[in-house]
MARBAZA-534646 format. One record per residue (C-alpha): residue number from 0; residue in one letter; z, x, y. Coordinates in Angstrom, 3 decimals, padded with zeros to 6 digits. Each point is the difference from the previous one (the first is absolute). Layout:
// residues N
- NUM;A;Z;X;Y
...
END
This chain:
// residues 428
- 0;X;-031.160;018.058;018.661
- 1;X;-003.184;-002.506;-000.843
- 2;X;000.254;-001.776;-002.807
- 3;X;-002.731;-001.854;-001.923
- 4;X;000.257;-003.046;-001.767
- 5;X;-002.757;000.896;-003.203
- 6;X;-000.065;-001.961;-002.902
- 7;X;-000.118;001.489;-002.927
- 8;X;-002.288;-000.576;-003.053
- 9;X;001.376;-002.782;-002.448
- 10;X;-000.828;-001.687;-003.589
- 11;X;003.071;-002.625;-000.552
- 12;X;003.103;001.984;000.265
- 13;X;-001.472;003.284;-000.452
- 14;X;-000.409;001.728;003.639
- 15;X;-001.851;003.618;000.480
- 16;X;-001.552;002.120;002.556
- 17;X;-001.631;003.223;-000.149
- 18;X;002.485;001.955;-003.143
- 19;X;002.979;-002.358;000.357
- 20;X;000.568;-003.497;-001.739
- 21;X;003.171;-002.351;000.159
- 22;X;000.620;-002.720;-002.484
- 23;X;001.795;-002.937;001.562
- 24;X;-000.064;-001.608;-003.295
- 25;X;003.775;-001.232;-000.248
- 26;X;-000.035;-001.150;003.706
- 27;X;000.314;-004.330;-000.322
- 28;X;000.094;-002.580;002.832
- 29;X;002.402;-002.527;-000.947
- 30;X;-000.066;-001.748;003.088
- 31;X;-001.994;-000.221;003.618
- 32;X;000.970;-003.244;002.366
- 33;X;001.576;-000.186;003.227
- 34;X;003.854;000.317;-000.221
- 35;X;000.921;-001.198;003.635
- 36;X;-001.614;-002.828;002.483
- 37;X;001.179;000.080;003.697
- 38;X;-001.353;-002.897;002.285
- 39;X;000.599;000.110;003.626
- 40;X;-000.633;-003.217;002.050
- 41;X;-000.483;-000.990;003.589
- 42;X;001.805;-003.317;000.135
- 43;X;002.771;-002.434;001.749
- 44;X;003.449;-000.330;-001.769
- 45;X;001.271;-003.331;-001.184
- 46;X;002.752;-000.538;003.225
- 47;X;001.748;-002.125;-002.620
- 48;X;-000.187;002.478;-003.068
- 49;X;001.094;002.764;002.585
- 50;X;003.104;-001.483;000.770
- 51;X;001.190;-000.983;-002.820
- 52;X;-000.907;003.743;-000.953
- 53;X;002.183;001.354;002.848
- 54;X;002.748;-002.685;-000.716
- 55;X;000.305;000.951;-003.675
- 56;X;000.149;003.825;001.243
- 57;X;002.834;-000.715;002.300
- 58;X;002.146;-002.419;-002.531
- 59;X;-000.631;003.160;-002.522
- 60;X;-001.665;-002.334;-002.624
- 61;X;-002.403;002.185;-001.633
- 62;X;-002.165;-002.428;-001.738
- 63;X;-002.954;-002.190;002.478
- 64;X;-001.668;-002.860;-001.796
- 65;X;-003.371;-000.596;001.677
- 66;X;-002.605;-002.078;-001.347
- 67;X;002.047;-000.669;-003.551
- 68;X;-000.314;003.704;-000.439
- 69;X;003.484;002.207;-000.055
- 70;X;000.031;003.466;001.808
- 71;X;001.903;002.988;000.466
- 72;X;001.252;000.359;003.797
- 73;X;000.479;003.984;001.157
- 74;X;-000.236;001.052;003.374
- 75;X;-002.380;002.673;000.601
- 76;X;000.260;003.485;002.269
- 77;X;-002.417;-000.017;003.072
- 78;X;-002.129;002.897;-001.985
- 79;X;-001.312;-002.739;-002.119
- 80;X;-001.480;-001.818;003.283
- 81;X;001.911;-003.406;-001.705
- 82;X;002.939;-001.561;000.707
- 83;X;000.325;-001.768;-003.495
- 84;X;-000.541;000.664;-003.624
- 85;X;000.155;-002.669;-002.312
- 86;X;-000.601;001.013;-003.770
- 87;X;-000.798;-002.496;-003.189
- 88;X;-001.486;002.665;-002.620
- 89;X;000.118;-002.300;-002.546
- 90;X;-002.966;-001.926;001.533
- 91;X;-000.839;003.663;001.147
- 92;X;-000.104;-000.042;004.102
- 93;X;001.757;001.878;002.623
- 94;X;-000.252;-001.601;003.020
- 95;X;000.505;001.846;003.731
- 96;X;000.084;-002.159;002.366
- 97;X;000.332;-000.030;003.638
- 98;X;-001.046;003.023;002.268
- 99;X;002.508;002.182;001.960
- 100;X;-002.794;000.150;002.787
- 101;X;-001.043;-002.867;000.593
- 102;X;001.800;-003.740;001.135
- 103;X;-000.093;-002.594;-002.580
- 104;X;-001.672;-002.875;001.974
- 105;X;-003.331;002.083;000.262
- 106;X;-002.576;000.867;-002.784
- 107;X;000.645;003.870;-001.058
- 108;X;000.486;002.004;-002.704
- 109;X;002.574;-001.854;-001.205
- 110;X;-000.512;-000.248;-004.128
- 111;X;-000.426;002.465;-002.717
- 112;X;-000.013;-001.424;-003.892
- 113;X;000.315;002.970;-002.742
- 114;X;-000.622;-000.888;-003.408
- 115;X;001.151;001.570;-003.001
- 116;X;-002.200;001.294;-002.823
- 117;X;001.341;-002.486;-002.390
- 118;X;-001.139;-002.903;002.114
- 119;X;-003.794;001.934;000.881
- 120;X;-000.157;000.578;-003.691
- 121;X;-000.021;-003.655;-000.806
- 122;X;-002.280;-001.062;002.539
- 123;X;-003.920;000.226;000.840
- 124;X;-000.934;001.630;003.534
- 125;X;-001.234;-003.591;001.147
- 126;X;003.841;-001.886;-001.059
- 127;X;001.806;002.530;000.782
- 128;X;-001.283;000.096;003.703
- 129;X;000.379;-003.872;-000.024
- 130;X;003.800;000.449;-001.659
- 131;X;000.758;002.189;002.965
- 132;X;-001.158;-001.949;002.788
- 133;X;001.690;-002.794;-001.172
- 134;X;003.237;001.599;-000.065
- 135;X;-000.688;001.442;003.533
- 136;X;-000.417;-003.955;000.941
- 137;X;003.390;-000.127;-000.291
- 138;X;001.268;001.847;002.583
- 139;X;-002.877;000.102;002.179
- 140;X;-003.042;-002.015;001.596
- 141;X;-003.046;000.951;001.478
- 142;X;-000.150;002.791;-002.877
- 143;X;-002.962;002.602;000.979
- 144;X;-000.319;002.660;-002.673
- 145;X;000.697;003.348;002.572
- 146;X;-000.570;002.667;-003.592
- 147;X;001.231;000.915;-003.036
- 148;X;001.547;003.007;-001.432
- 149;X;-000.559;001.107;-003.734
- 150;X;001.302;002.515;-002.670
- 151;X;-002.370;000.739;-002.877
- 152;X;000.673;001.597;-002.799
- 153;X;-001.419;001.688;-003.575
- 154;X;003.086;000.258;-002.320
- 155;X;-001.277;002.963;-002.849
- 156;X;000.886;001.154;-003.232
- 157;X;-000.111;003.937;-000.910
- 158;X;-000.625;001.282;003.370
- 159;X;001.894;003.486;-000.171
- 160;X;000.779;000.747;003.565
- 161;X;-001.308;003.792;001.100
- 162;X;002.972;002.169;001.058
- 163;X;-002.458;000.974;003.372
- 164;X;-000.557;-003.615;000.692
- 165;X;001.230;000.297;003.236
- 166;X;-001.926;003.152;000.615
- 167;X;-002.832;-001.247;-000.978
- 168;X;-000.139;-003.074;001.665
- 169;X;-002.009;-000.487;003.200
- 170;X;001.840;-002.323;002.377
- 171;X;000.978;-000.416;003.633
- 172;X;003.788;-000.358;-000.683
- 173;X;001.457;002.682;002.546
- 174;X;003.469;000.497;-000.917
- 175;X;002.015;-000.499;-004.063
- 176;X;002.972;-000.692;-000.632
- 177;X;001.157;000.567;-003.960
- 178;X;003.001;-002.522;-001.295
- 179;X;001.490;-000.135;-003.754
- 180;X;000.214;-003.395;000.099
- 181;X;-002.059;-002.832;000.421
- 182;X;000.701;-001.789;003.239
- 183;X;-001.401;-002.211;002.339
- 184;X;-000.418;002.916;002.700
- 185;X;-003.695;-000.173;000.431
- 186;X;000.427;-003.240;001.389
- 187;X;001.215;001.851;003.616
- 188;X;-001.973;002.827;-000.316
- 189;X;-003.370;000.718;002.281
- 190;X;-002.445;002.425;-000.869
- 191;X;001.883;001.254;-002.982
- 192;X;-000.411;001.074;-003.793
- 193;X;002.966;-000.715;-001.989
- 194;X;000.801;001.371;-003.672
- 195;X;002.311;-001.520;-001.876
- 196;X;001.895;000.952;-003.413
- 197;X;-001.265;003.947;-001.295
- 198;X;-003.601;-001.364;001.033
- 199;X;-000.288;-003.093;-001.779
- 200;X;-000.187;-002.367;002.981
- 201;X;-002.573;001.053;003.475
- 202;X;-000.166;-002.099;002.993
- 203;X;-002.545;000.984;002.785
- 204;X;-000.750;-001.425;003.037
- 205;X;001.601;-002.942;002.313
- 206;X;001.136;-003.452;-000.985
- 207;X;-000.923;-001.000;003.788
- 208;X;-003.684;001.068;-001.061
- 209;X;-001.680;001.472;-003.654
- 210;X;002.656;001.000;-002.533
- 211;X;-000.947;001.534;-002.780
- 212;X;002.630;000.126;-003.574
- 213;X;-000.466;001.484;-003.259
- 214;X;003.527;-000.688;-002.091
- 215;X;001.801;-000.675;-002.970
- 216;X;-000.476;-004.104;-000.496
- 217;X;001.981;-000.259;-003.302
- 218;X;002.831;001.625;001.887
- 219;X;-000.452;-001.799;003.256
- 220;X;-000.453;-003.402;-002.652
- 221;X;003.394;000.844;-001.915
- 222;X;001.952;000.983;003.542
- 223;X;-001.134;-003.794;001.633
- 224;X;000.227;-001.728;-002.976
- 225;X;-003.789;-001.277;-000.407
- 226;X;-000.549;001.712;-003.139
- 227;X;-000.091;-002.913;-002.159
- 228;X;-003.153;-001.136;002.481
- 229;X;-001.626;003.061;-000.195
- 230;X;000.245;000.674;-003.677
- 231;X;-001.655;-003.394;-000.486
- 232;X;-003.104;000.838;002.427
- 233;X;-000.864;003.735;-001.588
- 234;X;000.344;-001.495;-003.313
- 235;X;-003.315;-001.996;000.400
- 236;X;-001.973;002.559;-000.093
- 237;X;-001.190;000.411;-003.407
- 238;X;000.598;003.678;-001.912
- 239;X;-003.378;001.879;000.207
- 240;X;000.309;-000.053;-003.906
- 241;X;000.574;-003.443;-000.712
- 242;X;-002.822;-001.582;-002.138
- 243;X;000.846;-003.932;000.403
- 244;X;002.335;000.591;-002.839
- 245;X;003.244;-001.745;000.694
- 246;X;001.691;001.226;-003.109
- 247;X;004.084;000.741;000.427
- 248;X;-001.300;003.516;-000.484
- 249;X;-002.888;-000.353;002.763
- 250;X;000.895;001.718;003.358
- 251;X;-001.338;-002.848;002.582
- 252;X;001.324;001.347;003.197
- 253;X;-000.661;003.216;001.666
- 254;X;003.424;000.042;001.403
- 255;X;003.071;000.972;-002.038
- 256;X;003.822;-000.450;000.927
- 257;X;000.472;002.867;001.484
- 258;X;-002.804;001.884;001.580
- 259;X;-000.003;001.275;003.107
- 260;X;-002.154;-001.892;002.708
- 261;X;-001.063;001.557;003.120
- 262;X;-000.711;-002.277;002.805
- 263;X;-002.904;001.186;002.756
- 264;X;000.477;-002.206;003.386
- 265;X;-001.783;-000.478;003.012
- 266;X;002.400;-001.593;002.922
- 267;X;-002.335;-001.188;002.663
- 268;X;001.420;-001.460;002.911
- 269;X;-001.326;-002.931;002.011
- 270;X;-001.182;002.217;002.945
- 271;X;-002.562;002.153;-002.541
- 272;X;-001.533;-003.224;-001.245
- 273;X;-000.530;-001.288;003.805
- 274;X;-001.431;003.441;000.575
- 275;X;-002.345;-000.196;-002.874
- 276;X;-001.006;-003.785;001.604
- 277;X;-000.470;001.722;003.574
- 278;X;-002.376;002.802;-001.485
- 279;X;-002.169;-001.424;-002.799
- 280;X;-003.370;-002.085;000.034
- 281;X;-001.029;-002.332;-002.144
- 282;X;-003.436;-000.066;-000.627
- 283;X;-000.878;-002.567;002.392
- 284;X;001.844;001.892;002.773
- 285;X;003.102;-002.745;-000.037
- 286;X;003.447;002.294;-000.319
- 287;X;002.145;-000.044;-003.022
- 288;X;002.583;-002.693;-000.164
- 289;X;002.928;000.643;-001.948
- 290;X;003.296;-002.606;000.884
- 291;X;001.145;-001.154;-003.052
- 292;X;000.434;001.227;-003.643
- 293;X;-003.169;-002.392;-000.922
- 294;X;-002.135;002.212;002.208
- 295;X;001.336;003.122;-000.586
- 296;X;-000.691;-000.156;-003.802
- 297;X;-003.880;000.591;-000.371
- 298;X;001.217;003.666;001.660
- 299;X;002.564;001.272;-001.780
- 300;X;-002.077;002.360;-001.771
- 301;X;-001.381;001.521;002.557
- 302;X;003.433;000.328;002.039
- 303;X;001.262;001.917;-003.599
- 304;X;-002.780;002.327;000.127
- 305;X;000.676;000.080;003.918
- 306;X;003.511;001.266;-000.937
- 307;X;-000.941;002.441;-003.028
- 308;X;-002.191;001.610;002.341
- 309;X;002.689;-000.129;003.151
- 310;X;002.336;001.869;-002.477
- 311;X;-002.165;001.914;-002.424
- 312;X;000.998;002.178;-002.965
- 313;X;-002.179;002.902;000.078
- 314;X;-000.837;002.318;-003.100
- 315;X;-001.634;002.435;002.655
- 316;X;-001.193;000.519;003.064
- 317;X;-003.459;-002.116;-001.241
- 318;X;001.318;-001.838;-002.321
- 319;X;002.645;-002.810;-000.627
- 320;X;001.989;-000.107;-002.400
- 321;X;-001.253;-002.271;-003.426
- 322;X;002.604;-002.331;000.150
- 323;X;-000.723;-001.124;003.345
- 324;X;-003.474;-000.023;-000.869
- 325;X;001.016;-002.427;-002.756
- 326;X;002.073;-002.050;002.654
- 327;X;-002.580;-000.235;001.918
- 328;X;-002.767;-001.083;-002.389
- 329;X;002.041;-001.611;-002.810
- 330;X;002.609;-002.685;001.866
- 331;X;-001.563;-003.184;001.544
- 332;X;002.332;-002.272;001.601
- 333;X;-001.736;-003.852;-000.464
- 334;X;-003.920;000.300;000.484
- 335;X;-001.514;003.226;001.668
- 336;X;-000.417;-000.276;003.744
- 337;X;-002.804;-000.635;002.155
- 338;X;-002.266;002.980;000.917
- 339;X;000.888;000.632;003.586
- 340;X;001.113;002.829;001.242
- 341;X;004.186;000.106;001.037
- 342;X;000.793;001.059;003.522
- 343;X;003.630;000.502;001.278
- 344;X;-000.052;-000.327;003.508
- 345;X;002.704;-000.554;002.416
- 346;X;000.589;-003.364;002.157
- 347;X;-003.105;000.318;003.011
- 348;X;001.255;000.126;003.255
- 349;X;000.238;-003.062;001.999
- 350;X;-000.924;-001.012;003.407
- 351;X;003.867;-000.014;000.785
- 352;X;000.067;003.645;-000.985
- 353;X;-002.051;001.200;002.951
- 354;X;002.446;-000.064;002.891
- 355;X;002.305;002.517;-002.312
- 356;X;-002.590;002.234;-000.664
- 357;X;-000.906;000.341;003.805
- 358;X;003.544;000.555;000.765
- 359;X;000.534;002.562;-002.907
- 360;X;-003.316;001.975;000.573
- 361;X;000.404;-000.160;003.988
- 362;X;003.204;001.572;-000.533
- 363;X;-000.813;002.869;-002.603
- 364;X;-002.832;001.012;002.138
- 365;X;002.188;000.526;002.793
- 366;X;002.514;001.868;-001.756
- 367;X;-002.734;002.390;-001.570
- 368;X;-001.293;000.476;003.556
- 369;X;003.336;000.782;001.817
- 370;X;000.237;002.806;-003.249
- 371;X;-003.893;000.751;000.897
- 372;X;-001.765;-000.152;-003.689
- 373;X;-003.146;000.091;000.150
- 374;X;-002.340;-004.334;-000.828
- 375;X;-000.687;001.821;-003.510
- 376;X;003.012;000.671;-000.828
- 377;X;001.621;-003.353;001.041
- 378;X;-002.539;-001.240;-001.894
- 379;X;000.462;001.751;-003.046
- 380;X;003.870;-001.629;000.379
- 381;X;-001.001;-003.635;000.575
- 382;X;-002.506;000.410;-003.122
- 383;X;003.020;000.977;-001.904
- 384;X;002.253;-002.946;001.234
- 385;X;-001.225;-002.248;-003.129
- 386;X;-001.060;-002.476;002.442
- 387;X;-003.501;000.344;-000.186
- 388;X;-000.343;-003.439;-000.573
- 389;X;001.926;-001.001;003.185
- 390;X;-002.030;002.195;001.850
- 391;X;-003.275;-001.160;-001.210
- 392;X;000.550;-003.472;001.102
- 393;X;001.450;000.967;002.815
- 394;X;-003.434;001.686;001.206
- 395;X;-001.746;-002.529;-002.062
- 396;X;-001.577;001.984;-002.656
- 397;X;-000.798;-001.189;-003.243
- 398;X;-000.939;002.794;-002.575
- 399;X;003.546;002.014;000.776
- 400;X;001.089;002.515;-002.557
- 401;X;-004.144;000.011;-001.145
- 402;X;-002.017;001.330;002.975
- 403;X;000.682;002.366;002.990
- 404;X;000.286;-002.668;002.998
- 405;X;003.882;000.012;000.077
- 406;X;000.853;003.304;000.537
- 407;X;-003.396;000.445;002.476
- 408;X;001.331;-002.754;002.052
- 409;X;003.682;000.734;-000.196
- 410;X;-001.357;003.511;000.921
- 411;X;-001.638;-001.511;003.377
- 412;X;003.144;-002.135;000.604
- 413;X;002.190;002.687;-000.466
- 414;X;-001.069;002.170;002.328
- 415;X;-000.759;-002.248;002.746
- 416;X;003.584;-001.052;000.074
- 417;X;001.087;003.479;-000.639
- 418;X;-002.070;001.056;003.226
- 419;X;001.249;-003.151;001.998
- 420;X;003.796;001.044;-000.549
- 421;X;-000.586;004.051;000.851
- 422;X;-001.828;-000.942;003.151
- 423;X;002.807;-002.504;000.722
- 424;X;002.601;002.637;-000.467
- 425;X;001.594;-000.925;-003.000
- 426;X;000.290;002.837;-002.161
- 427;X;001.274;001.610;003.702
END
């Protein structure tokens, strides 16, 4: 089915088109901010600070001093991709730190710094990318920023959830699951869309790429024990009757003890923001350069509306649904961003990459011969590979994916090689 993404026609929270009208009146943002910072790093580890690491593993101390500052030793499972987690949330860090794949005595992947949304809360972009690297210069020199991972999130007040939500919204998830409990289970699922709790709680999407959430934050507040936090940041939004009057009888916040909070989340991983860097422009031509949470912050609006739009609530087949439409043109996160136009694109192919696709197209050409398909048809298969890319650079082309020339030379290539192995008596 196609689906359009129409706006509808809007004066404040009043939203019609054609003979129907929806008043989104009692919807209120309480809150839009980034809840999670991830920041990867190329770098060399301390050889001092990673033995007395490994020594305070073995001796099963689980406290490491380094620097004056006191952490939290755990080892870590190899799915992580780090050896060691060391934890101090009450300066609000979670540090990974040395990679599974990769030696110590070389620069690699070796660091990854998480912060929690107590400590981003109290910082600026500009500090808090400052705070982190100088954590990271703990454990590590020759620091390169290698990207940054990000949850954002709009936390809102009187958003009744529809009972066709799922139904009715468009997304690539390709299998659900449905729990009764609130878990951590996304966390290992690919491809998925998780709902959680009689529909209160939706997860879509992978954590290893763009997950998208929509769940109960005063429950998932109360269950992890950050309601206190929470409470404080909804109740600064002023109550959309309050008049300056700050009167005992005066109601000055729009939050009340007690109201239900939905939170709306967008999970992207490091690997969509690189692929946003490998396909957009600037203006001048340059690429987009996103490593650390200090660059990353002038597009954060544009990466929600990305995400809105990736997993889209539709009222119909033409139109969305108003309270995305409301998402979309209500929540700011900082400053607007810059008017370029986003691009995901996956990593290009490097020099390094042509001797395996030789191999691998030598050797599915000679299979389709020996089962005698016709060059079309092979062709019509390699087109469908997803490696377009490879291929293009491969045969040197430039405009793949926009113009004919791949598929007319892989059409030429094809059945040369294709007419080679017959005559040679391959498919004999």
């Amino acid at each position: 089915m196609r689906y359009e993404n129409k706006f509808w026609h809007r004066e404040g929270n009043r939203f019609y088109q054609e003979n129907k009208e929806v008043d989104l009146t009692g919807l209120r943002y309480l809150h839009s901010g980034v809840d999670t910072v991830k920041q990867l790093y190329n770098c060399l580890i301390r050889p001092d600070v990673l033995q007395s690491l490994q020594l305070s593993y073995d001796l099963a101390d689980v406290y490491f001093e380094v620097g004056g500052v006191d952490w939290l030793i755990t080892r870590s499972s190899k799915a992580s991709g780090y050896q060691f987690i060391l934890k101090n949330l009450d300066l609000g860090f979670v540090v990974l730190l040395k990679s599974f794949y990769a030696d110590a005595d070389i620069s690699a992947s070796h660091l990854k710094i998480e912060c929690t949304p107590q400590l981003i809360a109290d910082h600026t972009p500009a500090s808090l990318t400052a705070l982190i690297d100088q954590i990271a210069g703990l454990f590590c020199v020759q620091l390169v920023h290698a990207g940054i991972s990000v949850h954002i999130a709009t936390d809102v007040k009187g958003l009744v959830m529809p009972s066709d939500f799922e139904a009715r919204l468009v997304a690539k998830a390709k299998r659900q699951f449905k729990f009764n409990t609130i878990s951590n289970i996304q966390m290992e699922l690919n491809e998925t869309s998780v709902v959680y709790g009689a529909g209160q709680s939706y997860t879509f999407g992978s954590a290893g790429a763009l997950q998208f959430c929509v769940y109960d934050k005063t429950a998932e507040a109360v269950k992890s024990d950050k309601i206190g936090f929470w409470e404080d940041v909804w109740s600064e939004v002023p109550a959309t009757d309050f008049n300056g009057d700050f009167s005992d009888s005066a109601r000055i916040s729009e939050y009340e003890q007690g109201d239900q909070i939905h939170r709306i989340e967008a999970r992207f991983h490091h690997s969509v923001i690189n692929q946003f860097c490998w396909g957009t422009k600037l203006d001048d031509g340059s690429p987009l350069t996103i490593k650390n949470y200090i660059e990353l912050v002038p597009h954060l609006t544009a990466l929600w509306q990305y995400a809105l739009n990736n997993f889209r609530l539709q009222y119909s087949t033409s139109y969305i649904d108003p309270i995305w439409q409301s998402l979309i043109q209500d929540v700011q996160y900082f400053c607007p961003s810059p008017k370029i136009h986003y691009r995901r694109q996956q990593k290009p192919p490097s020099d390094n990459s042509r001797r395996n696709v030789a191999f691998w197209l030598g050797n599915q050409i000679k299979l389709y011969s020996r089962a005698r398909f016709t060059p079309a048809y092979v062709v019509s298969r390699l087109m469908a590979s997803g490696l377009e890319a490879d291929l293009a650079h491969y045969f040197n082309l430039k405009l793949y994916g926009e113009s004919d020339a791949l598929h007319s030379v892989l059409l030429e290539f094809v059945g040369d090689k294709m007419r080679t192995h017959l005559l040679q008596g391959v498919a004999a």
